[in-house]
N, C-alpha and C positions, 0 to 999 in steps of 0.2 A: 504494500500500500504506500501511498506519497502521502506526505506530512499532510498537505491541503484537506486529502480525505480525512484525516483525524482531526483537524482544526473543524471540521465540518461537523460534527458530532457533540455531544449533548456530555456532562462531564459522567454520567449514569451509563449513557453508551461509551465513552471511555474504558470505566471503569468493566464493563462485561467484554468491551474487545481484547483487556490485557488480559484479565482472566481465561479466557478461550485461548488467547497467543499463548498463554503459562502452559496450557493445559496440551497445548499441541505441541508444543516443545518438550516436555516432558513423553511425552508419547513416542515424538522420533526421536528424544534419545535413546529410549527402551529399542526402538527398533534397530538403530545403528549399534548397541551393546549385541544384540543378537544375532544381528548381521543380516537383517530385513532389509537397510537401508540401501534402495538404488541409489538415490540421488542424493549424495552428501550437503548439498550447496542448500536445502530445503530448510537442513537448521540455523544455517548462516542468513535466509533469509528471514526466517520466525524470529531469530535474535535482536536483528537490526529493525525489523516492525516494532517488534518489545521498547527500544530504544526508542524509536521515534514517537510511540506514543507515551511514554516515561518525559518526553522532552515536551511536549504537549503540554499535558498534567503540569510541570514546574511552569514551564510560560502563563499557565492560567492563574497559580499560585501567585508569582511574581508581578501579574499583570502586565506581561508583556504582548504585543501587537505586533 
């Protein structure tokens, strides 16, 4: 996702997309420990989502625009 989509979003929707991003991350780590994972780069992307909406969340904190 791009940063714009998560600025787009309600601080409640925020908060259920990290948790979902937690939850899917946790998931393909399980599967890369087992050696389910095709696509390695999947958790690198889940990570950097996690990030961008972490960075969200403080900007709205901070009041930054």
């Amino acid at each position: 996702m791009k940063v714009a989509e998560f600025r787009e979003m309600s601080n409640e929707e925020l908060n259920e997309k990290i948790y979902l991003l937690k939850e899917e991350l946790f998931n393909l780590r399980r599967k890369k420990a087992v050696g389910q994972l095709e696509h390695g780069e999947e958790v690198h992307r889940v990570r950097k989502d996690i990030a961008r909406a972490y960075m969200v969340q403080r900007e709205r904190e901070l009041g930054i625009k």
